[in-house]
PyMOL commands that place a pseudoatom at each C-alpha (Angstrom):
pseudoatom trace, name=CA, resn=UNK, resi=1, chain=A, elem=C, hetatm=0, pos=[0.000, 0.000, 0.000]
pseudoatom trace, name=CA, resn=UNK, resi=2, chain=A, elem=C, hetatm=0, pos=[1.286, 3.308, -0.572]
pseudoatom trace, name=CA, resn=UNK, resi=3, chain=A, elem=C, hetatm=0, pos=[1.103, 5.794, 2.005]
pseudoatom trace, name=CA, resn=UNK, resi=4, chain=A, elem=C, hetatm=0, pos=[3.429, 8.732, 3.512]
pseudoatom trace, name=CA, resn=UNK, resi=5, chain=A, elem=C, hetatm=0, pos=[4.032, 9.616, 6.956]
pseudoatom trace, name=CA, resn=UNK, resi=6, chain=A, elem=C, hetatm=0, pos=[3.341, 13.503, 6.592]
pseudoatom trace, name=CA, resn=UNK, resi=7, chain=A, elem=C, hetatm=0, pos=[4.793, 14.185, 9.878]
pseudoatom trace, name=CA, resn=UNK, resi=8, chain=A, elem=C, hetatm=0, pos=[8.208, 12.238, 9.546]
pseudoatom trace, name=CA, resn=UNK, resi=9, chain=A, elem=C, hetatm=0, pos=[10.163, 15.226, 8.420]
pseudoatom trace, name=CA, resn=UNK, resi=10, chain=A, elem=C, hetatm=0, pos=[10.412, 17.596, 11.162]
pseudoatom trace, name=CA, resn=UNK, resi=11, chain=A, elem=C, hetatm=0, pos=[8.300, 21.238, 9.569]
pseudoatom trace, name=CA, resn=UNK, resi=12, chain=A, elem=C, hetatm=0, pos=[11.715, 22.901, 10.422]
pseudoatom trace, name=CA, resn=UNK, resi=13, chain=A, elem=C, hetatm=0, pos=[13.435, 20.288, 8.021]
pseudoatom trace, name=CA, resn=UNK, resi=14, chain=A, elem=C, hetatm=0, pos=[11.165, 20.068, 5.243]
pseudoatom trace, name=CA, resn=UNK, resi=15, chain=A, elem=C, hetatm=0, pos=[12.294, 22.915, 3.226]
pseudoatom trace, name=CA, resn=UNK, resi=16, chain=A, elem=C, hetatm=0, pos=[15.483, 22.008, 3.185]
pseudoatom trace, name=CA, resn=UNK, resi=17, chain=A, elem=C, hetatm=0, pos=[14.450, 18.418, 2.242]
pseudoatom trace, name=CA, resn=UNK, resi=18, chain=A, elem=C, hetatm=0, pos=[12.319, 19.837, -1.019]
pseudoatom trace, name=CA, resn=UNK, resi=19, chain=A, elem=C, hetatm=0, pos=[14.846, 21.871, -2.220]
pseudoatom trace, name=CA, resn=UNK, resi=20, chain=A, elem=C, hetatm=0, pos=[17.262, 19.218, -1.724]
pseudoatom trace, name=CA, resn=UNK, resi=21, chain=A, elem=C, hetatm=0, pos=[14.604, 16.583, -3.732]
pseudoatom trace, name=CA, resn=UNK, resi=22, chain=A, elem=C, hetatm=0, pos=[14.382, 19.522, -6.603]
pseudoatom trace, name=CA, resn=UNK, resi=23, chain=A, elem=C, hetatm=0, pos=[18.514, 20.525, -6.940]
pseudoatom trace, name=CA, resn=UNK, resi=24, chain=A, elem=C, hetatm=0, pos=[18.865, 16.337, -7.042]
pseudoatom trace, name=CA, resn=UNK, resi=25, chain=A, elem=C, hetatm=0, pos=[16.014, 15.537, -9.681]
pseudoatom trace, name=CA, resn=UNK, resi=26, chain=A, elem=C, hetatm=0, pos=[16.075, 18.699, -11.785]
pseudoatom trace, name=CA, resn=UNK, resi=27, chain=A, elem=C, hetatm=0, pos=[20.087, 19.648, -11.784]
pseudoatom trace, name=CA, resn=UNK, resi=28, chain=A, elem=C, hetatm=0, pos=[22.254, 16.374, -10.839]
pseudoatom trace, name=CA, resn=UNK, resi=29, chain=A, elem=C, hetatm=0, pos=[20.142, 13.338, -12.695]
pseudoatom trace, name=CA, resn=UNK, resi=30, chain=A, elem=C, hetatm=0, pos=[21.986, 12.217, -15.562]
pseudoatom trace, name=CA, resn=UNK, resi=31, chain=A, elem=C, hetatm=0, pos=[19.192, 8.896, -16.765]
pseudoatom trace, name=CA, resn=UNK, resi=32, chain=A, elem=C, hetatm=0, pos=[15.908, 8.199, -15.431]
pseudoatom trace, name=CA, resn=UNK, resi=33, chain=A, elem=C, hetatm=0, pos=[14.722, 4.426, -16.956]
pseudoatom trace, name=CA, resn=UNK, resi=34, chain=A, elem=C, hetatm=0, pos=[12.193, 2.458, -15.951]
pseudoatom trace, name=CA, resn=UNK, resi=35, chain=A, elem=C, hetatm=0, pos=[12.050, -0.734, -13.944]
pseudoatom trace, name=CA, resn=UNK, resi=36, chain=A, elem=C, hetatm=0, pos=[9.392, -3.598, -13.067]
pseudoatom trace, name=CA, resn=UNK, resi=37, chain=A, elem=C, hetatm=0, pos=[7.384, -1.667, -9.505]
pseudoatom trace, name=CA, resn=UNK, resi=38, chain=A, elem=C, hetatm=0, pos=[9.592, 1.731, -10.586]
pseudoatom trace, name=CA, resn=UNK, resi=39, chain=A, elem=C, hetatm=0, pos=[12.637, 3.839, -11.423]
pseudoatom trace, name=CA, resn=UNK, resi=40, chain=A, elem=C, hetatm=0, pos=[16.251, 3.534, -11.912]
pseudoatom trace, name=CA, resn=UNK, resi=41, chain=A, elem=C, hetatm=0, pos=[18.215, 7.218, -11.340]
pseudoatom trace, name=CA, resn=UNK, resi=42, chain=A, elem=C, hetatm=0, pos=[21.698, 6.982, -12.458]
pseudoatom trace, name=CA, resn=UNK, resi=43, chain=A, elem=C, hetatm=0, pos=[23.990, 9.816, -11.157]
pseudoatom trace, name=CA, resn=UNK, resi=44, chain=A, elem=C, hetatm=0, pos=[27.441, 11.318, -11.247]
pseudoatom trace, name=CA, resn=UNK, resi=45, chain=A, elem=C, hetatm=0, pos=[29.534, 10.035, -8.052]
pseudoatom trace, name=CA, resn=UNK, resi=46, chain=A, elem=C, hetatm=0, pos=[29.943, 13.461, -6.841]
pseudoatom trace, name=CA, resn=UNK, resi=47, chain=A, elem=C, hetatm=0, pos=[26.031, 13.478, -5.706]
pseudoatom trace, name=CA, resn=UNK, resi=48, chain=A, elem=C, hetatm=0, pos=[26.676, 10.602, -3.214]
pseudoatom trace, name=CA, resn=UNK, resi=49, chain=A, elem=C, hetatm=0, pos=[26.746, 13.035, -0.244]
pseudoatom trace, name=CA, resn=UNK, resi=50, chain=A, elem=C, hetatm=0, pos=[23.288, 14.820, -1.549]
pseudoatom trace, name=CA, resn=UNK, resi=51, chain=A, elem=C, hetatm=0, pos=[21.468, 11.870, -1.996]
pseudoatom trace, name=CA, resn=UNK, resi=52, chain=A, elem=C, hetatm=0, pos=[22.286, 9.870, 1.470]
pseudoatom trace, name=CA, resn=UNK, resi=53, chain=A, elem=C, hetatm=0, pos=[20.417, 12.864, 3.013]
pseudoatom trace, name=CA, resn=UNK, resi=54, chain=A, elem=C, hetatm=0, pos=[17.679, 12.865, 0.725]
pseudoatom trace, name=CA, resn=UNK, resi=55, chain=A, elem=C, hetatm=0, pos=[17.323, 8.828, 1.064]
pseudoatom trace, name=CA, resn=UNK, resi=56, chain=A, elem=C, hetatm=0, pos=[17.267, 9.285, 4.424]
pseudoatom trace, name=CA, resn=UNK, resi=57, chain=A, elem=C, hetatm=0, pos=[14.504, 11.653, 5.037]
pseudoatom trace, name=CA, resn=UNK, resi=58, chain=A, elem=C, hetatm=0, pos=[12.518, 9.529, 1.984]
pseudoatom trace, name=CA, resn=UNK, resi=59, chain=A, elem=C, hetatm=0, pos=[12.766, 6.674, 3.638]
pseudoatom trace, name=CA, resn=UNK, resi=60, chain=A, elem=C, hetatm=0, pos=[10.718, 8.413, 7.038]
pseudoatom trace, name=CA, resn=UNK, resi=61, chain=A, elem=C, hetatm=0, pos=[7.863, 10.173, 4.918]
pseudoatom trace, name=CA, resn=UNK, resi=62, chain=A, elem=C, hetatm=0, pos=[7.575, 7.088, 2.310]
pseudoatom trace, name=CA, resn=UNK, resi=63, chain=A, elem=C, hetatm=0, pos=[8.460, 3.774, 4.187]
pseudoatom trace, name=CA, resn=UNK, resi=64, chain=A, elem=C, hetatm=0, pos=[6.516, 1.619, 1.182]
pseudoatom trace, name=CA, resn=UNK, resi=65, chain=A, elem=C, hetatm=0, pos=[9.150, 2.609, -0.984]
pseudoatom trace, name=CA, resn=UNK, resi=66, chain=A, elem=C, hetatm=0, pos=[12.347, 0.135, -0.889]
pseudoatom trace, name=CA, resn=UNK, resi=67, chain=A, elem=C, hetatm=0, pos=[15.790, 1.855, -2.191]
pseudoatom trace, name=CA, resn=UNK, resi=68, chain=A, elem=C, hetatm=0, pos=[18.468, 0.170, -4.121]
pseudoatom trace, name=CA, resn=UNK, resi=69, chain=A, elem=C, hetatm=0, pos=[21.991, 2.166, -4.218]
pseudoatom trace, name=CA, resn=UNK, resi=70, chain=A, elem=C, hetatm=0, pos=[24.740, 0.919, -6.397]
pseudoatom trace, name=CA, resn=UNK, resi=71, chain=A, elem=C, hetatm=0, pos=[28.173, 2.340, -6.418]
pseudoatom trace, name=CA, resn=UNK, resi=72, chain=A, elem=C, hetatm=0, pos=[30.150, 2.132, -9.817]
pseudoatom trace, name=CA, resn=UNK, resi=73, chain=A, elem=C, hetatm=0, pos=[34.063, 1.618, -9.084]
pseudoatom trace, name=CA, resn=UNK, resi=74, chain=A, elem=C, hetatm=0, pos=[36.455, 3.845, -9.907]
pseudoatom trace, name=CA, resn=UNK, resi=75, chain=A, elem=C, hetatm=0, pos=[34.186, 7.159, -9.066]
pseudoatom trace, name=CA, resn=UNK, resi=76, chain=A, elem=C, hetatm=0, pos=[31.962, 5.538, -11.184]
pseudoatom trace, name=CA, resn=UNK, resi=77, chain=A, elem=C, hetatm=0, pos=[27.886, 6.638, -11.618]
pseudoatom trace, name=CA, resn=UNK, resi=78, chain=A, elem=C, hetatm=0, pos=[25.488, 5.885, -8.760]
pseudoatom trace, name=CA, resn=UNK, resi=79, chain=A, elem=C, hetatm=0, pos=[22.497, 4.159, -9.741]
pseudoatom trace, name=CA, resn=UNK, resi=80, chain=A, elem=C, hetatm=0, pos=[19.462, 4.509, -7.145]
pseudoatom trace, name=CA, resn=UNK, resi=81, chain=A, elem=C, hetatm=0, pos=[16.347, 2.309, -7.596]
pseudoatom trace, name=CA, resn=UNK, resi=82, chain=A, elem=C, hetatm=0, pos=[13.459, 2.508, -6.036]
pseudoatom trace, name=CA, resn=UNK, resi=83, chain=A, elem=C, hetatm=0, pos=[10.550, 0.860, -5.819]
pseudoatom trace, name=CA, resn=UNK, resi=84, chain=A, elem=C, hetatm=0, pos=[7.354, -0.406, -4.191]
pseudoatom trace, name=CA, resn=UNK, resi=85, chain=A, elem=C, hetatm=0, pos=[3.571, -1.862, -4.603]
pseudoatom trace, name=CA, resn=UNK, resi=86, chain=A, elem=C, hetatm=0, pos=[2.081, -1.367, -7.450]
pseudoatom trace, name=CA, resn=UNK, resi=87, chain=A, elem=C, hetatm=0, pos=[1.222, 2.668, -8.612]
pseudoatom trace, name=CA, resn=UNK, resi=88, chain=A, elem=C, hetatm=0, pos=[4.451, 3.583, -7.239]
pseudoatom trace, name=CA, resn=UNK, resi=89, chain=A, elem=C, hetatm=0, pos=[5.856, 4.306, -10.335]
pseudoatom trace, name=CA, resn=UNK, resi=90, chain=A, elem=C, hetatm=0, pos=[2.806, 7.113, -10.976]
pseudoatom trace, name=CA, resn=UNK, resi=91, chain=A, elem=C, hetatm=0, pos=[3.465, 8.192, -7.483]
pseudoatom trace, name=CA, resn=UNK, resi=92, chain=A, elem=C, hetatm=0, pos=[7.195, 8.827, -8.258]
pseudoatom trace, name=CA, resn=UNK, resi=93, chain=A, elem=C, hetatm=0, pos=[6.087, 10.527, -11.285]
pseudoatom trace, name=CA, resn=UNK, resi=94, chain=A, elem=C, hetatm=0, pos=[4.002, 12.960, -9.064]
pseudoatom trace, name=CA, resn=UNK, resi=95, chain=A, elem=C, hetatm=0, pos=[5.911, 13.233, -6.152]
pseudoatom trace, name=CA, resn=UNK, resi=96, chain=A, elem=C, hetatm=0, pos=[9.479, 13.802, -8.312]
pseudoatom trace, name=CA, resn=UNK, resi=97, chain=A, elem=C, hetatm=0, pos=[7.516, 15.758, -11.381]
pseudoatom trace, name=CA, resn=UNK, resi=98, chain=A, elem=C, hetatm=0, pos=[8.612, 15.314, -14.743]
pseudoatom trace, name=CA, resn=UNK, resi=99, chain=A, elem=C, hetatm=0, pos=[12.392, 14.312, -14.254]
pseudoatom trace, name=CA, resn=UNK, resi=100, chain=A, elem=C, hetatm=0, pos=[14.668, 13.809, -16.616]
pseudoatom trace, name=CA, resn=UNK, resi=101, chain=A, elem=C, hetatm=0, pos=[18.401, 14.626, -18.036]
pseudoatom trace, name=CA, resn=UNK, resi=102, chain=A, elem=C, hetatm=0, pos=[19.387, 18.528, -17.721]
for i in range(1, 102): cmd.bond("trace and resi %d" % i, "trace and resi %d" % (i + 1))
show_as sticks, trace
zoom trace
């Protein structure tokens, strides 16, 4: 079932957390493809520190969604899947807008 926790972010933490959400999915995504239940987001390594905060606030507010991070060697990309029940890739698609490549 898909359902956030509106109160897991703290309200004096949640602006940060959006803009963080909008600098990662509108400025640093390099591929968004689609998976089986989802989304794969490939990134350059340099976003690693950016997107451990963002996972962990996502994970409080969405706990249905399960998060898959793969680290390339060599300062390679950074692949994050997630995924969940079924309709989570529409809620991605709302909750993440219209992502794609800059």
């Amino acid at each position: 079932m898909i359902a956030c926790v509106p109160g897991a972010i703290p309200v004096e933490e949640r602006s940060a957390h959006f803009a963080l959400l909008t600098r990662i999915f509108r400025t640093m995504l390099l591929e968004q493809r689609e998976i089986p239940n989802g989304y794969a987001y490939r990134f350059d390594a340099s976003a690693f520190d950016d997107l451990t905060r963002w996972i962990t606030n996502e994970r409080r507010c969405c706990p249905f969604l399960a998060f898959a991070v793969e680290l390339a060697p060599d300062d390679g990309p950074i692949t994050v899947r997630l995924t969940g029940p079924e309709g989570t890739r529409e809620f991605l698609d709302v909750e993440f807008g219209p992502a794609g490549p800059p």
